[in-house]
Structure formats: C-alpha cells, structure tokens
PARO-7318 format. One line per field, with one value per residue: y, z, x of N, C-alpha, C in turn. Coordinates in steps of 0.05 Angstrom, whole numbers, m for minus. Each point is the difference from the previous one (the first is absolute). Layout:
N
nyy: (Y,...)
nzz: (Z,...)
nxx: (X,...)
cayy: (Y,...)
cazz: (Z,...)
caxx: (X,...)
cyy: (Y,...)
czz: (Z,...)
cxx: (X,...)
# end
This chain:
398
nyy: (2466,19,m21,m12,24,9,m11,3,32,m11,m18,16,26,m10,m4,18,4,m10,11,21,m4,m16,21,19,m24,0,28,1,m22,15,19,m14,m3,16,25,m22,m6,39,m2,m24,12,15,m3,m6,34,18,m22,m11,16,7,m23,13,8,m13,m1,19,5,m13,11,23,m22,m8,27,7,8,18,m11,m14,34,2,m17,17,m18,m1,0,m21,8,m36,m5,6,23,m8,26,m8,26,0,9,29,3,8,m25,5,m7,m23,8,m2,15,m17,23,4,21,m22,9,m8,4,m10,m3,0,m27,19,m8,20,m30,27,m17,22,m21,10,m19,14,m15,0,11,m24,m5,m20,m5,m17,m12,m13,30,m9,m24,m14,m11,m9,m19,13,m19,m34,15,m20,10,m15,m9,26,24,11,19,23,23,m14,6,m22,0,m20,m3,m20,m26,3,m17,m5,m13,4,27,22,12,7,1,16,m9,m7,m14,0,m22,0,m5,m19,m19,0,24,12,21,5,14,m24,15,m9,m3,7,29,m8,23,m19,3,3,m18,21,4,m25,3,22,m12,m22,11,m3,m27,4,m13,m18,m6,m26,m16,m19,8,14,16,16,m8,2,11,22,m5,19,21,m10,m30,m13,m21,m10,28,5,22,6,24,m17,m11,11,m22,m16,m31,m5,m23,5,4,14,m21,15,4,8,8,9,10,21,4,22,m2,m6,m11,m2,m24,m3,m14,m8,m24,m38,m12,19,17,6,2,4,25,20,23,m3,24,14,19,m1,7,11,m10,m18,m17,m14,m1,m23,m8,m21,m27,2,m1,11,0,24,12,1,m14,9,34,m21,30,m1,m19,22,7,9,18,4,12,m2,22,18,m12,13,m11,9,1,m27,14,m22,m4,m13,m22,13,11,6,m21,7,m34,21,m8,16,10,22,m16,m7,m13,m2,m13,m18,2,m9,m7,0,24,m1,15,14,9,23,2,m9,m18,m4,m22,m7,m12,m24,m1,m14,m11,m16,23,m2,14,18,8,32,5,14,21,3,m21,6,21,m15,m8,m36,1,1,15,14,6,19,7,m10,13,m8,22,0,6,15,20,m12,3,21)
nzz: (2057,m8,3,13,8,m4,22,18,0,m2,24,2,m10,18,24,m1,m1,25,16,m9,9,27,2,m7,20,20,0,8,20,3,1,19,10,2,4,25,8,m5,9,19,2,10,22,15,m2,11,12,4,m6,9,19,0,3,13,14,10,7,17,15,1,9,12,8,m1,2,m17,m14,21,m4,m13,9,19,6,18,20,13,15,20,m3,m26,4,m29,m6,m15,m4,m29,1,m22,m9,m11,5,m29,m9,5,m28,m16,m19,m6,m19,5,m1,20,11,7,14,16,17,25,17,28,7,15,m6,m11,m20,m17,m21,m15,m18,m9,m25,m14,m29,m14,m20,5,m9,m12,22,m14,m2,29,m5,m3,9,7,30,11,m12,m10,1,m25,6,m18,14,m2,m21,24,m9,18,m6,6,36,m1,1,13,m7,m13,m12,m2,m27,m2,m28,3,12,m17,21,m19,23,18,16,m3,27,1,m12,m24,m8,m22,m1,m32,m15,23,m17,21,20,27,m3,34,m5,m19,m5,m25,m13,m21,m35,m6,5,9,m5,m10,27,14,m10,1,21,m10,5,m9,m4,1,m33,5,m19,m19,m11,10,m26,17,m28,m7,21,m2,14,0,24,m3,7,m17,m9,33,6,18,m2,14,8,16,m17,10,8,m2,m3,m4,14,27,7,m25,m13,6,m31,13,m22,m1,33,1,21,1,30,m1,1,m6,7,2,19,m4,m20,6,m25,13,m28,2,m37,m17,m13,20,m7,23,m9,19,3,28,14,3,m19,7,0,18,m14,19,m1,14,m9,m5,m24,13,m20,2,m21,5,m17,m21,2,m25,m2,m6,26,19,m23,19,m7,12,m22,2,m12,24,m5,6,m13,20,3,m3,m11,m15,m26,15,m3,6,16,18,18,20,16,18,36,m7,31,14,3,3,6,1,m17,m13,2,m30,m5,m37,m7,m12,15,m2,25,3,25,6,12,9,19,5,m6,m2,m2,m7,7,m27,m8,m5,13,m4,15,m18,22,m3,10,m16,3,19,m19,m18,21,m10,m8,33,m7,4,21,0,14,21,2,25,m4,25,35,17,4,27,m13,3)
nxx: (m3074,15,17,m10,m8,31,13,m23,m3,22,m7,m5,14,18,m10,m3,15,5,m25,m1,34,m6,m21,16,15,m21,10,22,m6,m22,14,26,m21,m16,8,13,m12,m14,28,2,m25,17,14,m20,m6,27,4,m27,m5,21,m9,m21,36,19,m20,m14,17,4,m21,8,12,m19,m11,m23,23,10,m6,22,24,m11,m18,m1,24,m13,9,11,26,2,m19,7,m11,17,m5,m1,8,m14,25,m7,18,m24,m16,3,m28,12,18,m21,7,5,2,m23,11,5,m12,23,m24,13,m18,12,m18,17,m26,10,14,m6,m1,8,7,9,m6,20,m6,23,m9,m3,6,m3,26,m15,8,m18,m7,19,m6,25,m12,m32,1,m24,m2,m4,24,3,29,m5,19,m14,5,2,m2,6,m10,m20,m16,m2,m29,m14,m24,15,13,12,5,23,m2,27,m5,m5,0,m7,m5,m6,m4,m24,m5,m31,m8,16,23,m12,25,15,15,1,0,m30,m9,m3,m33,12,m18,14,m9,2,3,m22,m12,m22,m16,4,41,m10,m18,10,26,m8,m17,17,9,3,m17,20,m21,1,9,m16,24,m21,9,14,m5,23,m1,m13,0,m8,2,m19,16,m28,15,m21,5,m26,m6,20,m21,1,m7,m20,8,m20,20,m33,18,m24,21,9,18,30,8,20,m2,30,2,m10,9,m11,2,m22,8,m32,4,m30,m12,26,7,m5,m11,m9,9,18,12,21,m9,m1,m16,0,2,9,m27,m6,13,m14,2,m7,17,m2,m23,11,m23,20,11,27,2,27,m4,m5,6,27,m6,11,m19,4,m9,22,3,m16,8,9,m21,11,0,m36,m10,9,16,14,26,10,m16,m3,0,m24,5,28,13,16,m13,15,m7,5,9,m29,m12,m3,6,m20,8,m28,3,m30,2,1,22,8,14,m7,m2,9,2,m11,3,m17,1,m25,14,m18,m9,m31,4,10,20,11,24,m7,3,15,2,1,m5,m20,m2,m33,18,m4,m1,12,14,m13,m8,m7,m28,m10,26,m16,11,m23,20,m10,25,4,m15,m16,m2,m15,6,m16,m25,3)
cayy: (m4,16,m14,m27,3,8,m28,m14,10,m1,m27,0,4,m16,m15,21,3,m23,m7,17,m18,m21,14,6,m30,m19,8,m4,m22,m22,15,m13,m33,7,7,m10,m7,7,7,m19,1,20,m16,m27,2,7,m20,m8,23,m20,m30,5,28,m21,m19,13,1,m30,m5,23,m24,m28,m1,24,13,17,m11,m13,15,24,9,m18,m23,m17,m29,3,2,13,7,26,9,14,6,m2,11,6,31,6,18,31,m8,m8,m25,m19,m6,m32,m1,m16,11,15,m14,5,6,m27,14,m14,21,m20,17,m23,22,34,13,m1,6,m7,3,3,m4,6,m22,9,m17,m18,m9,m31,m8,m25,m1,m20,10,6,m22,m2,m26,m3,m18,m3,m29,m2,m3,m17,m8,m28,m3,25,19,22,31,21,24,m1,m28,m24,m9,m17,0,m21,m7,m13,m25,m5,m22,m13,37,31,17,20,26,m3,m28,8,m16,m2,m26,m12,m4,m23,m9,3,19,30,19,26,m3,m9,0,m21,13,21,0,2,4,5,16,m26,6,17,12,0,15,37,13,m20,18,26,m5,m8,m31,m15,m29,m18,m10,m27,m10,11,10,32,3,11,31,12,11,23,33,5,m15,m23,m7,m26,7,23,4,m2,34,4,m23,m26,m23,m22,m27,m18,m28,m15,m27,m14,10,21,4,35,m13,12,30,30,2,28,8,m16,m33,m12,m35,m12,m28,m12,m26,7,m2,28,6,27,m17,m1,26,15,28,5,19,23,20,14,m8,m18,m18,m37,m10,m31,m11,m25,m21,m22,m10,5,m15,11,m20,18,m8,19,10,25,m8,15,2,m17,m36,0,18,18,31,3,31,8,23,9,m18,m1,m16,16,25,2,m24,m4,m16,m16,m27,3,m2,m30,7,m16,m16,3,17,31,7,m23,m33,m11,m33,m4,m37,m2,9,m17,13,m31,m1,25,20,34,17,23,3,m7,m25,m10,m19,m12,m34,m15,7,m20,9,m20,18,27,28,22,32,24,13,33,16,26,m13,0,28,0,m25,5,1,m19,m12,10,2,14,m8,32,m8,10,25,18,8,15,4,1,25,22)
cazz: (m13,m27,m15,m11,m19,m22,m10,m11,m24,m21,m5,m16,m26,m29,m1,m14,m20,m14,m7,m32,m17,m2,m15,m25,m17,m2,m26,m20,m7,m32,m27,m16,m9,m25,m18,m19,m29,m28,m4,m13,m25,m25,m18,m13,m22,m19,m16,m10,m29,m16,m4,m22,m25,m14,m5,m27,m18,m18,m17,m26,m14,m4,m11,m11,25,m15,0,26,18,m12,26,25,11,23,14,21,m5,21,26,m6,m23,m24,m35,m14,m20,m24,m6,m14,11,8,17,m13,m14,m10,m21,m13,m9,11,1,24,46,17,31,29,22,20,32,16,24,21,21,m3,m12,m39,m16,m31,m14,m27,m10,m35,m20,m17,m18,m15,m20,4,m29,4,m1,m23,m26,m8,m7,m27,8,24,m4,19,7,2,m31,m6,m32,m3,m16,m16,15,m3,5,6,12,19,7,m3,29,10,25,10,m9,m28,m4,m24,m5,m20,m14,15,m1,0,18,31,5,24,1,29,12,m3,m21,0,m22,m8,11,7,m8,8,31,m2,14,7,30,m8,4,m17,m4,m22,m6,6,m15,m2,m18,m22,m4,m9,m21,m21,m9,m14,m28,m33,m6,m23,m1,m12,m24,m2,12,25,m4,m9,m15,m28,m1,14,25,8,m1,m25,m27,4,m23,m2,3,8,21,25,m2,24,m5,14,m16,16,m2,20,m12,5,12,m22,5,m20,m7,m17,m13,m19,m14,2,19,3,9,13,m11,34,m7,16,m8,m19,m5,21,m25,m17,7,m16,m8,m19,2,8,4,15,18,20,m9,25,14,20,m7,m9,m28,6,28,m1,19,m5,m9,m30,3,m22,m14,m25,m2,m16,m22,m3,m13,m19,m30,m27,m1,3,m15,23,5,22,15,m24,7,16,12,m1,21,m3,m13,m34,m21,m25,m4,m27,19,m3,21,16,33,27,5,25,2,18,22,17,m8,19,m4,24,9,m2,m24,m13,m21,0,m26,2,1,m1,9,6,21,23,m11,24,4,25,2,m12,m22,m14,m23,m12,m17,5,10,m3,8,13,12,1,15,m13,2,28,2,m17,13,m11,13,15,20,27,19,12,30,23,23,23,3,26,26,8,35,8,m1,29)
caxx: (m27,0,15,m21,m27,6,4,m29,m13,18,m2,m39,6,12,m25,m16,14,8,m25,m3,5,m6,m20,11,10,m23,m28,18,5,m24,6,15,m8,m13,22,11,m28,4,13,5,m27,m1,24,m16,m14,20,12,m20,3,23,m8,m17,0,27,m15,m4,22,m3,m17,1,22,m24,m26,m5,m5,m37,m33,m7,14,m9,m20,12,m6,4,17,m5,19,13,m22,m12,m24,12,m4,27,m18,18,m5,21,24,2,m13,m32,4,19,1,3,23,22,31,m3,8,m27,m2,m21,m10,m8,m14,m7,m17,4,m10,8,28,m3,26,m2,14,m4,24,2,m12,17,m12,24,9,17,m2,14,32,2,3,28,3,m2,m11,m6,m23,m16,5,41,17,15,15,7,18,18,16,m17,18,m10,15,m22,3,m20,m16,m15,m16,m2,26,20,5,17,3,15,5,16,m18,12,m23,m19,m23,m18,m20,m8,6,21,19,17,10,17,13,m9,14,14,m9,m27,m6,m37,m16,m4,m36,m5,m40,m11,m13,m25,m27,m15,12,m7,m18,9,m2,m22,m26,12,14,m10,5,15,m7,30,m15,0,30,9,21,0,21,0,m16,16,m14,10,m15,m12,m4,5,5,m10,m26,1,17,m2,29,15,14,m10,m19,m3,m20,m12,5,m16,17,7,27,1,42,5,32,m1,m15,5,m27,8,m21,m11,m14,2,m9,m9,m2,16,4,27,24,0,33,7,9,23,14,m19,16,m15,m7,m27,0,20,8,m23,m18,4,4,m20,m8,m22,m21,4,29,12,33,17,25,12,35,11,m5,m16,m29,2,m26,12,m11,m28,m19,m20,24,m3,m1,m6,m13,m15,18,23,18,33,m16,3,m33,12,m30,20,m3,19,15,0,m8,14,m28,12,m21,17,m36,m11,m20,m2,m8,m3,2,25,21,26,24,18,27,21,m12,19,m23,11,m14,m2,m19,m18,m17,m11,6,28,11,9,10,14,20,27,m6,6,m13,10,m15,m8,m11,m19,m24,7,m6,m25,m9,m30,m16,m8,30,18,m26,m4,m4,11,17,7,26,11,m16,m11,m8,m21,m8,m13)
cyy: (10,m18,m22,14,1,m36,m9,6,m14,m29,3,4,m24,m33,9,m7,m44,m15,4,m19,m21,m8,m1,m18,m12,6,m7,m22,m14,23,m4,m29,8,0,m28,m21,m3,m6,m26,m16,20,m28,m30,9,3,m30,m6,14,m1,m23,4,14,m32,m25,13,1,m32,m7,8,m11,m20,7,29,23,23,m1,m8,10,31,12,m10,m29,m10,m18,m3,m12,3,11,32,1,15,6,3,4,13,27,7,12,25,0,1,m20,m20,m2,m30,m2,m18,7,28,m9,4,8,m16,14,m21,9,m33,18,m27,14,21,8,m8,10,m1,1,0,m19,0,m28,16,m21,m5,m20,m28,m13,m40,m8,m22,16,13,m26,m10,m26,m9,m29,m4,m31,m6,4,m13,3,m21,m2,18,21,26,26,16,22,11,m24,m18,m9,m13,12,m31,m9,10,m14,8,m30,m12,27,9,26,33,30,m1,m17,14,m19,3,m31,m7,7,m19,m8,20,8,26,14,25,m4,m6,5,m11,20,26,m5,16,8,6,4,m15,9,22,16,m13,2,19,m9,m18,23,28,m12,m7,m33,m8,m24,m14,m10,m32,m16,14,17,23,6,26,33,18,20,26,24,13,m14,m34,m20,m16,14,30,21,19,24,m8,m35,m26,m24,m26,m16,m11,m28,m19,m36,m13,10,20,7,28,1,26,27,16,13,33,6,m23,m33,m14,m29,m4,m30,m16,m24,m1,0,30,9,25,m18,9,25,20,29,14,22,16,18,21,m24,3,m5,m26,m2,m28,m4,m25,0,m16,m9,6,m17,17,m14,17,m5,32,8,24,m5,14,m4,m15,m20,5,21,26,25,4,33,15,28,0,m33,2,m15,20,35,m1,m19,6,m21,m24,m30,m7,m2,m24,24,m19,m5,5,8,24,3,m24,m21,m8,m30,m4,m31,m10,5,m24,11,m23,7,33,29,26,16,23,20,m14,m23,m16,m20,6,m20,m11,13,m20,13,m14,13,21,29,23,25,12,13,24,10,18,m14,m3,28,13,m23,1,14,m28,m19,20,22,20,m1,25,m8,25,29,14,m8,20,4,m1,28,11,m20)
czz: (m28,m12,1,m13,m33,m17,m15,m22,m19,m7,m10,m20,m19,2,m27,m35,m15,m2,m25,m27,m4,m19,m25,m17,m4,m31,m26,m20,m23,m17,m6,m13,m28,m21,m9,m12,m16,m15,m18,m22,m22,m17,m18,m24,m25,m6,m19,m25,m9,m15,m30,m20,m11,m17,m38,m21,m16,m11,m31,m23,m12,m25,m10,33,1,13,21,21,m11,20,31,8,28,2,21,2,27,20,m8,m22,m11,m24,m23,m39,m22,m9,m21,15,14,29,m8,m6,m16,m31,m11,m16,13,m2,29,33,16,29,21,21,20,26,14,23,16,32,m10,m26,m30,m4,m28,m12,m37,m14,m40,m2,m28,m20,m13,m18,m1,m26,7,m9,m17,m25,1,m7,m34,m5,15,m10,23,11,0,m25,m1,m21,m6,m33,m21,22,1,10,0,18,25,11,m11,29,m5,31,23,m3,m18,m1,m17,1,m24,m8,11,m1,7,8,21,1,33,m3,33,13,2,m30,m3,m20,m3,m20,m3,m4,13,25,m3,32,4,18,m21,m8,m34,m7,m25,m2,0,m28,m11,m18,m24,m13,m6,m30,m21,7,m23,m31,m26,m10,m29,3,m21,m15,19,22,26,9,m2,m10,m20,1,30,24,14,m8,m27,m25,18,m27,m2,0,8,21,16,12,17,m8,26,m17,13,m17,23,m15,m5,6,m22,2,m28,m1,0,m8,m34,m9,22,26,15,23,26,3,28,m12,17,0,m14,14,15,m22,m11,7,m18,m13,m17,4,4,9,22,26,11,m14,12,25,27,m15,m8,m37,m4,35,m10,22,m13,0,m22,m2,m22,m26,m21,m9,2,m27,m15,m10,m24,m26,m23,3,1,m14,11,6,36,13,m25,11,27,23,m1,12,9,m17,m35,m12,m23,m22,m15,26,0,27,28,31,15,10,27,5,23,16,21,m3,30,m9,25,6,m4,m20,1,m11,m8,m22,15,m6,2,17,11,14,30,m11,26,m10,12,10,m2,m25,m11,m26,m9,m24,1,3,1,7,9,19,m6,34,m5,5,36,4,m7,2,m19,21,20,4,13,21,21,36,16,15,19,m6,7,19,3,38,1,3,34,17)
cxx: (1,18,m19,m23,9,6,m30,m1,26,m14,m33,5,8,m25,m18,14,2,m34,m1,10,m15,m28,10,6,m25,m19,26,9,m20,6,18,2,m15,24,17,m19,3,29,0,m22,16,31,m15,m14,22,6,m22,9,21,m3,m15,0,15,m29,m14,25,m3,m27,m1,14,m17,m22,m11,m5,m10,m23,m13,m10,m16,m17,18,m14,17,15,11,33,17,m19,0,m25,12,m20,16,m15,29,m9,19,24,m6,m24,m32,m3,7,m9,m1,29,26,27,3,12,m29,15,m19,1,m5,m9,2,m9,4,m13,m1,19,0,36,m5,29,3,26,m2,m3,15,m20,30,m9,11,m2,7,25,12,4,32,9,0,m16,m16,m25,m11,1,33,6,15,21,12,24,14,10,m27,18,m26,16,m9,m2,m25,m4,m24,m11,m11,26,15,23,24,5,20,1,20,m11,32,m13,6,m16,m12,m28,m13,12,26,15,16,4,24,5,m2,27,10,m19,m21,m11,m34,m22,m26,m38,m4,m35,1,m21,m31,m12,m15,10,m3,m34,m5,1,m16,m12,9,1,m21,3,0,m8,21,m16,10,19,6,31,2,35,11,m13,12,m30,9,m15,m16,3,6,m8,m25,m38,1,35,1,19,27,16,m6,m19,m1,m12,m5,m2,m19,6,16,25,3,19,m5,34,m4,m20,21,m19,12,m23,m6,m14,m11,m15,m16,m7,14,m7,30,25,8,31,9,23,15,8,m14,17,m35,9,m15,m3,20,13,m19,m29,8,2,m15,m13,m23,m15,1,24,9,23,19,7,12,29,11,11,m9,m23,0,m12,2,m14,m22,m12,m14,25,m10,12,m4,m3,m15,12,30,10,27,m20,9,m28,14,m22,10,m8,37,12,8,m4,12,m27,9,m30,10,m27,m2,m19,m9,m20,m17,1,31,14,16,19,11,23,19,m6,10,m28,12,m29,m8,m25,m14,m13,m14,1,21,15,27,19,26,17,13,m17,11,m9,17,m10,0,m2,m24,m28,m9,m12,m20,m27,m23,m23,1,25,5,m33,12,m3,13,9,8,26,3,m8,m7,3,m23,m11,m6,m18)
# end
C-alpha cells in the first residue's frame, strides 16, 4: 500500500506539474505572438527608414532640399508612416547656407515598431565638366575640312561631325562621333552640362553699356577696368552692347575684362585683329545672347596701322604702359567665352581658354587652343552648383 500510495502521489505530481505547463504555454503563446509582431513591425519600420534616408539622398540631388525638408514631412514608405526632416549637423535647425552639411532624420512607424535613422548630406561644390574641356557645343559640332588641335578634349552634346578634318584632341559626344580624322580617343555616351541664360544675365546686370556709332563697329579703342575709349566706364571692366537685332563687327580693339553681346544680328562677327582678355580667370572674357561668328586673324594688333596706343596709363600690357603707338599684340581671345546660340569659325585662329556653345558650332578654319585649367579651378559665377551628397549612415537610434 505504501508503494502505490507513493506511486500516486508521484503520478499527481507530475499531472500537476505538466497541467501548469500546459497553463504556462497557453498564456505564453500570444506573448509570443505579440513579440514576434513587434519584431517583425520593428524590421518593416528599420527597412522603411533606410528606404527613406537612400530616397532623400537623391532627392537632395534634384531640388532645394532645404526648404522642403526644414519642417517635418510625411510619407508613406512600404506600408510605413515615415517623417523624414532636415536638420543641422549638430541636430538644430537646418542652415540655408548651401555650403553647410545637413542631417536627415528619418522615424518610420510600423504598428508598435518605431525605428529612427540619421544620414550626413556632405555640402559640395560641382563644377561643370565642360569647363575641363577645351571645346564644347551643346548641339552638333561640325569640323569641316581644316585641322583643329587642342590640349584638351573637344565634346558635343549631341553629334559631332569631321568632314574632310583632323581633329587633333579627345573627342567626346552623347550621340555619336563621326567622320574623319580623330587624333586621339574618342568617346560616345558621355552627359556634357553647359552654361544658360542666366550667366550672361548675372553679369549684363553689372555691366556698363557701349553705344557704337553709325557703322555698328566697336573699333580702334580699348575697353577695360576704369577706361573705356567709347564712353563711360566701368570699375570692374564689365560692358555690354545691346544690338537690338543689328549685326555688329568688333575688330581691332583691345578688350581687358568683360564683353557681354546681346541681341546680335545673325551677320554679327569678331574680325581682323583682336587682343581680348579676362580680367581673372573666373570671370568671362565674351559672353553672347545670341550667335557669333569667329573670323579674326592671327595677325598682330598693331598701333602703327591703327593709330591707337593700347596700353595707355592705368592699362598695361606685360605690366608696361607707355604713351608712344609703337607697339604690336598677338591676336588671341584668352577666357571663358560662352556663345549661347551658335558659334562659326571661319578663318584661323589662335584661342586660349575654354570656348562653349549653346547651340551648333561649325568650324570652317584652322584652330588652335590652349586650354586654361585655372579656369576649372576658378569657375565663373552659375558653372558650377551646390549639391549634397550622401556621407555617412547612422545606427538606428535606442
């Protein structure tokens, strides 16, 4: 009797014992269901926020993400409820300043499960990659039947054409490179960006204007930082003819500074001997609204034939003035030129800088450029742009 009573009580006990569990599992089981829930709300929120830090990152690429992002904004990301807000570095509020880093704060909310993550926005500097270019034409470029050299490559944002040439450069085109003959590597596919409208706006609103007499000629005088031969002038050597659709020679002067053409005639051209440089290397030596056509020579530009001292007082040429007509100049325009219509070239030429189109560019005479790095290094105003890019992660905060 004392061995089966002992048996019961062993078989109650563990009755006893495996009830309990059974209990134990019953209340156990929706807290483990809970839990993994949350678990997997909390992984749907961690991706979501990810999703929306990589997403911000490209946005920050498009548009003014500042401004957008300065107050929190919503979204909905993956069946999550993401905030996704711009903050300074230090987690105050986001600086307008564009050379500033921002801080992206992203919160997703999935059920129960918040996840935040932060990702750096590194401010940067993007210079257009046309100003490492000794040559560039937003439309097709055409060289037809001469030789063109550069130390730098020549690129098109649509075609380019050699026709009966030689092109002695790099060659780079989005569409295509054709024709014959390429001198040194050619490459297709490429995404060229120039300069618009607006860079020769900036500076017309600055410049000082030069009226032409009769013949529509700005001849024979010299334009530059506190002296201009044709009228008023101008501290900084900026100056602008407005054409009013009339064509217009500029041939035989001296240009130190700035020259911007608006409205030219489609016959308007730069013509026989010309000594046209920048004041610095990020400021423009020519800028048109409009078409131009090269036809200058290399020839020298010299006082003797044209009666005109060209580094009179408070003009130096080589840091020498002088008050005699004695002297001679190399016919070259040195800077950045940007053309926003089209450019020609019909005679032989000597250039030294970074020469752009907006448009077609055409070129029926021997060429020559030097390319400036210093002008790459020294970008005008409105070539190059301010953007934020991606420079770090963050762990999900606590």
């Amino acid at each position: 009797m004392r061995a089966r009573g002992s048996a019961y009580v062993l078989v109650l006990g563990a009755t006893a014992i495996i009830g309990a569990l059974a209990i134990g599992a019953a209340h156990a089981l929706p807290s483990m269901k809970r839990s993994a829930e949350w678990s997997a709300e909390a992984a749907r929120a961690r991706l979501a926020s990810a999703s929306a830090l990589e997403l911000s990152a490209h946005v920050a690429l498009q548009g003014d993400f500042r401004e957008t992002y300065k107050d929190a904004v919503m979204h909905t990301v993956a069946g999550a409820r993401v905030m996704v807000e711009a903050l300074a570095p230090d987690g105050g509020k986001v600086e307008d300043d564009p050379d500033t880093d921002v801080l992206v704060r992203a919160e997703a909310t999935v059920g129960k499960g918040v996840q935040t993550r932060h990702l750096l926005l590194e401010a940067k500097t993007l210079t257009m990659n046309t100003l490492t270019a000794a040559i560039g034409a937003q439309g097709t470029l055409t060289i037809n039947g001469v030789t063109v050299t550069a130390d730098a490559p020549v690129v098109s944002g649509n075609t380019m054409v050699l026709i009966s040439a030689t092109l002695s450069a790099d060659a780079g085109a989005t569409t295509a490179c054709l024709g014959s003959t390429y001198g040194g590597r050619v490459v297709t596919g490429i995404a060229p960006n120039f300069p618009g409208e607006d860079l020769i706006e900036h500076y017309r609103a600055q410049a000082t204007s030069v009226s032409l007499p009769g013949n529509r000629r700005l001849e024979k005088g010299i334009l530059a930082p506190g002296h201009n031969t044709f009228g008023a002038a101008n501290a900084n050597g900026v100056y602008v003819i407005d054409c009013g659709g009339q064509n217009v020679t500029i041939q035989d002067v001296r240009i130190v500074g700035t020259l911007v053409v608006v409205n030219p005639g489609s016959g308007s051209s730069i013509k026989n001997s010309v000594l046209m440089t920048a004041r610095s290397p990020g400021q423009p030596v020519l800028l048109v609204l409009g078409s131009m056509n090269f036809d200058y020579s290399t020839s020298l530009l010299r006082e003797s034939t044209l009666k005109v001292n060209f580094n009179p007082s408070g003009v130096p040429y080589n840091g020498v003035t002088n008050n005699n007509t004695s002297d001679s100049y190399p016919s070259i325009i040195d800077g950045f030129v940007y053309v926003h219509g089209d450019l020609t070239v019909t005679r032989s030429m000597h250039f030294r800088g970074v020469l752009l189109a907006g448009g077609n560019m055409t070129v029926t005479g021997d060429m020559h450029v030097e390319y400036r790095s210093d002008i790459a290094q020294n970008p005008p105003p409105l070539t190059s742009a301010h953007v934020l890019v991606p420079g770090g992660w963050a762990q999900p905060s606590p």
